[in-house]
C-alpha positions as CSV (number, residue, x, y, z in Angstrom):
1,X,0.0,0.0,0.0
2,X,1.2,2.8,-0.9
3,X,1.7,5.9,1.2
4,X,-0.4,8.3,-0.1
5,X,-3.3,6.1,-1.0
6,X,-4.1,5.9,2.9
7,X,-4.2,9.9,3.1
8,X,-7.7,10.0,2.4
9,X,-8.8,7.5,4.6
10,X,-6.5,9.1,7.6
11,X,-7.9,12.6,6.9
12,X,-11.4,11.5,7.6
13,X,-10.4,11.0,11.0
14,X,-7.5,13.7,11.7
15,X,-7.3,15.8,8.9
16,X,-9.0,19.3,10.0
17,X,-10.0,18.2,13.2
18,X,-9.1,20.5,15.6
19,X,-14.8,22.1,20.8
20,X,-22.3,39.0,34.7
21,X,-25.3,39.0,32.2
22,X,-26.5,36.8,30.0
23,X,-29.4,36.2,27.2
24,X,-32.0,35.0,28.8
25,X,-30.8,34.9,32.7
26,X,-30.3,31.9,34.6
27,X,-33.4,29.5,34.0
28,X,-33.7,28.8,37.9
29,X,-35.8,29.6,40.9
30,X,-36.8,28.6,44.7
31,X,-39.7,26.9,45.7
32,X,-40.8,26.5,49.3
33,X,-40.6,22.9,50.8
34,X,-42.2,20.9,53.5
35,X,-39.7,21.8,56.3
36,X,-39.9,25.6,55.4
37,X,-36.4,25.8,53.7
38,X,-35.7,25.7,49.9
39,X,-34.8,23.2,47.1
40,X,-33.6,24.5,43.7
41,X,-36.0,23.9,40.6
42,X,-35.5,22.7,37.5
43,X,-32.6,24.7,35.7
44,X,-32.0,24.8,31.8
45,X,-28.7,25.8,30.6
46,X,-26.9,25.5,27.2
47,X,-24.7,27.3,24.3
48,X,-24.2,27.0,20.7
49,X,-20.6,27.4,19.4
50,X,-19.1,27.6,16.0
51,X,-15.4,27.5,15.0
52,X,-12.9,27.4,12.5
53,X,-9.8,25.5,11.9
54,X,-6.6,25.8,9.6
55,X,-4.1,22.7,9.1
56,X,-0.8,24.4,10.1
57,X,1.0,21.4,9.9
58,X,0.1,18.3,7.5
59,X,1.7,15.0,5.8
60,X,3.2,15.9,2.2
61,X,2.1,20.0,2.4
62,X,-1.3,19.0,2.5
63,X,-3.7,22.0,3.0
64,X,-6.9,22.2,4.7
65,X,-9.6,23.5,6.9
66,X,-12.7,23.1,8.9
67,X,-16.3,24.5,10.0
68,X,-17.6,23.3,12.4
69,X,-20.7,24.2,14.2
70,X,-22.0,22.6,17.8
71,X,-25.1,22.8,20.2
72,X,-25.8,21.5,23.9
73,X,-28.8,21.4,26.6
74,X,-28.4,20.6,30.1
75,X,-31.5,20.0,32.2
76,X,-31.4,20.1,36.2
77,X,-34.3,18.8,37.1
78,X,-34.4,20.0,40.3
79,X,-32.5,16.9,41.6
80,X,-28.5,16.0,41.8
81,X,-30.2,14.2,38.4
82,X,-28.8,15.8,34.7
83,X,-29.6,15.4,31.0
84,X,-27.4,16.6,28.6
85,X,-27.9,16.7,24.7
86,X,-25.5,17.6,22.2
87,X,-25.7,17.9,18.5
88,X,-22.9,18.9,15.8
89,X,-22.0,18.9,12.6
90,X,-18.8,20.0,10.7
91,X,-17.4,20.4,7.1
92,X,-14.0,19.4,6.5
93,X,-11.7,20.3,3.1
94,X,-8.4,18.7,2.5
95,X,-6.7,19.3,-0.5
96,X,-9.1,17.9,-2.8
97,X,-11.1,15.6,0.0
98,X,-14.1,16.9,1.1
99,X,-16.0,15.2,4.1
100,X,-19.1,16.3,6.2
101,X,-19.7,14.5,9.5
102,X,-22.7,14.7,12.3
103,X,-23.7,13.6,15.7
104,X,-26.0,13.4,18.5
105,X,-25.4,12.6,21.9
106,X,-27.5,12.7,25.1
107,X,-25.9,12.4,28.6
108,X,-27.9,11.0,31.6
109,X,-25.6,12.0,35.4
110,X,-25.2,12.2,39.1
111,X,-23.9,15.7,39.9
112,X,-23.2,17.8,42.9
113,X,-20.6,19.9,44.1
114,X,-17.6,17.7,44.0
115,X,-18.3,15.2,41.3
116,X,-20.5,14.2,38.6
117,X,-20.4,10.7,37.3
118,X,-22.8,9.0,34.7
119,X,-22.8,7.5,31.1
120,X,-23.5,8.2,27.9
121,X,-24.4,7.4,24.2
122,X,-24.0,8.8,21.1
123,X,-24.3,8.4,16.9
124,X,-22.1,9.5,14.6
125,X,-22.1,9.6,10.5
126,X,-18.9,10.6,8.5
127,X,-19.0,11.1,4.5
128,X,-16.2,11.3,2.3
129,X,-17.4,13.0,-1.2
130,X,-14.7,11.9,-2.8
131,X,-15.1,8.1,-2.1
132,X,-19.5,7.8,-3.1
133,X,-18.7,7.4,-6.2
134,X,-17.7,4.0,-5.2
135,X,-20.9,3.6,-2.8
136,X,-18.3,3.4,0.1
137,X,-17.2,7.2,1.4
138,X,-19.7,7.1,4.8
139,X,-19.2,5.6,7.8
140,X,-21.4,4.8,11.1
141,X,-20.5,4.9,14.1
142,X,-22.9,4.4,17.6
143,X,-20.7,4.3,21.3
144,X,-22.0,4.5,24.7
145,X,-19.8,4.6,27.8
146,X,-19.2,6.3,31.6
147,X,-17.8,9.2,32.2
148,X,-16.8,11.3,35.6
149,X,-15.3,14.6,36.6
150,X,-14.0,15.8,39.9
151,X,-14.6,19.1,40.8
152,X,-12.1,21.4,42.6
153,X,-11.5,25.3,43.7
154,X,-9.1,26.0,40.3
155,X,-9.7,22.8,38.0
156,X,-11.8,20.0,37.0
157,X,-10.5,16.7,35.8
158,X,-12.5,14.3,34.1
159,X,-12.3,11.3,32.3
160,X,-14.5,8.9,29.5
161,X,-14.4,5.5,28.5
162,X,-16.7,4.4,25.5
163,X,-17.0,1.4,23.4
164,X,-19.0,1.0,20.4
165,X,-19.5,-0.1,16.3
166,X,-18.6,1.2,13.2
167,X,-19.3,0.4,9.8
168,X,-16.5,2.1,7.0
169,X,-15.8,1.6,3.9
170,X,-18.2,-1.8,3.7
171,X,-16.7,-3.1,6.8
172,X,-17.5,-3.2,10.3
173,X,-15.3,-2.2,13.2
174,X,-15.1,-2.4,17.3
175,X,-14.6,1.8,18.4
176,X,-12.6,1.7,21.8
177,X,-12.4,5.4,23.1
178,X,-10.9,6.4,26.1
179,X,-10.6,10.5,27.3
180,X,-8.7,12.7,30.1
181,X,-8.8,15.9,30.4
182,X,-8.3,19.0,32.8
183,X,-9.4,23.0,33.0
184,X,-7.7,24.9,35.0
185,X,-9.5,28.3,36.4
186,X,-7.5,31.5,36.4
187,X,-10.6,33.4,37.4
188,X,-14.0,32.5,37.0
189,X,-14.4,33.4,33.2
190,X,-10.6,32.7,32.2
191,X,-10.0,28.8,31.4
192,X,-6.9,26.7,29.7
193,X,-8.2,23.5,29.1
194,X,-6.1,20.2,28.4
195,X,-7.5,17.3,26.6
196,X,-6.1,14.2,25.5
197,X,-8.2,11.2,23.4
198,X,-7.1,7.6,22.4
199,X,-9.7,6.1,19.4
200,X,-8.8,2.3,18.3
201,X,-10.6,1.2,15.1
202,X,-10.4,-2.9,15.0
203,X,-11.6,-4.4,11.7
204,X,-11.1,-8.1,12.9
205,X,-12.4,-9.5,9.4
206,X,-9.1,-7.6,7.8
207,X,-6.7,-7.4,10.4
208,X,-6.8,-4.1,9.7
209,X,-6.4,-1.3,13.0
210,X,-6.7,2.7,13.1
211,X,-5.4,4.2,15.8
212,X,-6.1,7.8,16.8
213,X,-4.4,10.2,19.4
214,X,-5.2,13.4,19.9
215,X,-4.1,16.0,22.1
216,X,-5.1,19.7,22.1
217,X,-5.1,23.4,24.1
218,X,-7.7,25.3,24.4
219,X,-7.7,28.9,26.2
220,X,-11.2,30.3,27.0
221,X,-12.2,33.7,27.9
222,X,-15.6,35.5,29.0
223,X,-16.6,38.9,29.6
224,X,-18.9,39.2,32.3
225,X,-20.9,41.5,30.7
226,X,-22.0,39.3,27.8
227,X,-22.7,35.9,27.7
228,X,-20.3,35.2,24.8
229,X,-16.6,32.9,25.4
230,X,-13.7,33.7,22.9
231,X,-12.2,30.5,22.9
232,X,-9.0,29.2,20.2
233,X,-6.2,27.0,20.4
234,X,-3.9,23.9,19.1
235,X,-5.0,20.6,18.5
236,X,-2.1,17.8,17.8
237,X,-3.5,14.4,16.4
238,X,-1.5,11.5,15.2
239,X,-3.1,8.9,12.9
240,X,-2.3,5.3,12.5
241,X,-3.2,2.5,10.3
242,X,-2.2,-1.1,10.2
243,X,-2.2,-4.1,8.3
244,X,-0.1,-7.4,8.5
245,X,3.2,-6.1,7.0
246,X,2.4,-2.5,6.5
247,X,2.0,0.0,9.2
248,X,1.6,3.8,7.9
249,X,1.7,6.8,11.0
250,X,0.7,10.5,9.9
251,X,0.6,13.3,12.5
252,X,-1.6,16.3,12.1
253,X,-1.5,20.1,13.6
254,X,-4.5,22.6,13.6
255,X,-4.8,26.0,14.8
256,X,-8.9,27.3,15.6
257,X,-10.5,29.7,17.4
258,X,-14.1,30.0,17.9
259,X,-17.4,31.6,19.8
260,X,-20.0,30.3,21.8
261,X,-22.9,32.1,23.2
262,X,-24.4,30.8,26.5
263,X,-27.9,30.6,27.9
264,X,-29.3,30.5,32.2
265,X,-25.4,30.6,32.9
266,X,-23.4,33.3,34.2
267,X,-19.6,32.7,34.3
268,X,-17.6,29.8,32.8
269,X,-17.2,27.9,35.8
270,X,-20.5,28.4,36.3
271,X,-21.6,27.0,33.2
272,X,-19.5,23.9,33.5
273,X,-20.4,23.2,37.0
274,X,-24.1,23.2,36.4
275,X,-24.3,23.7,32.9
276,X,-23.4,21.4,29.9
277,X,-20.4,19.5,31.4
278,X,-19.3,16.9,28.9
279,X,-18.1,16.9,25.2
280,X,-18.8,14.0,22.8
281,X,-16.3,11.7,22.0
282,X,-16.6,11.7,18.6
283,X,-13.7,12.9,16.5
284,X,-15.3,16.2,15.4
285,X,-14.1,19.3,16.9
């Protein structure tokens, strides 16, 4: 196999890939309960987020970039009980490879103010334009998994493990995921986030593996006037394919930056620590 015949199938995955005031006001409020104190009702939280990503650094001078656009939901309900939904979807160009990928995920945890712990599911599609004419340039892919974070004065750390199916190229494969990350809290509105994500594609009918690592930096920042975070940063990801005899390793560097806008939150540690929480594990950004 050739070296650059497996470009296209490594850029699906890492090619491109680089995640005081406020709109409506925190979606909370008291209620009165049988002892004469006071519980917290149900609280809805959530942001959409849109960003852009430029290879800086790519196998054979390859050239590319991304768009990539994200949404997520977290309902309180009143309890240490959470739902989370997220949905996404991003465009990615490389060279002459265009691919468009999606997901939906939805999040069912335990939090309170030191840890939340829980599990997750989600579905993913990848399409490779390049590759339909052959009937063969999508891929699906479903994982659930646990996740957990621990909660502290300056940082969070949290970690998920996933396992799931994916069908590429006409061939199905076993998805093992595994995430840690950390974000550390200058202030309440100024983050630097560190995360770090192991995929392993196993095609057992082939003997055929893809491994993915990624690594990336993200810095966040929030006015507290406006419920808007400038966020940007480097991603690192390193792509690997195998087959009995061949074994083919690409590495990958991105630069984005990007804006969300929040909702019912009103600081960045406050949206993570009752806001949306978690990020998919899917290999969008």
């Amino acid at each position: 196999m050739q070296r650059k015949a497996i470009l296209p199938i490594l850029a699906v995955f890492v090619a491109g890939q680089a995640g005081a005031a406020d709109l409506l006001g925190p979606l909370r409020g008291t209620s009165p309960d049988d002892g004469g104190g006071y519980v917290a009702a149900p609280r809805v939280t959530g942001f959409v987020q849109g960003d852009y990503a430029s290879l800086v650094h790519a196998p054979d001078s390859v050239d590319g970039h991304t768009w990539s656009l994200r949404g997520s939901v977290n309902i309180n309900t009143g309890s240490p009980f959470n739902v989370q939904a997220d949905a996404g979807y991003a465009r990615n160009e490389v060279s002459s490879v265009d691919s468009n990928a999606g997901l939906g995920a939805l999040h069912g945890y335990y939090r309170n103010d030191e840890f939340a712990v829980g599990a997750f599911g989600q579905a993913s599609r990848f399409s490779v334009s390049a590759l339909n004419i052959i009937g063969q340039g999508s891929a699906n892919d479903y994982i659930g998994g646990l996740e957990a974070a621990k909660y502290g004065d300056w940082a969070t750390f949290y970690g998920q493990l996933g396992y799931g199916r994916t069908s590429l190229y006409g061939f199905d494969a076993d998805h093992y995921v595994g995430t840690l990350g950390a974000r550390f809290y200058a202030t309440d509105n100024l983050r630097l986030d560190v995360d770090g994500a192991l995929h392993r594609f196993s095609y057992s009918d082939t003997d055929l593996d893809v491994d993915l690592r990624t690594l990336k930096l993200t810095a966040n920042y929030r006015p507290e006037q406006f419920p808007v975070t400038f966020y940007g940063g480097y991603r690192y990801d390193q792509g690997k394919l195998s087959v009995p005899g061949v074994s083919v390793k690409e590495n990958v560097g991105t630069l984005f930056a990007g804006l969300r806008v929040s909702f019912g939150t009103t600081s960045l540690k406050d949206e993570e620590r009752h806001g949306a929480t978690w990020n998919p594990v899917s290999l969008m950004p």
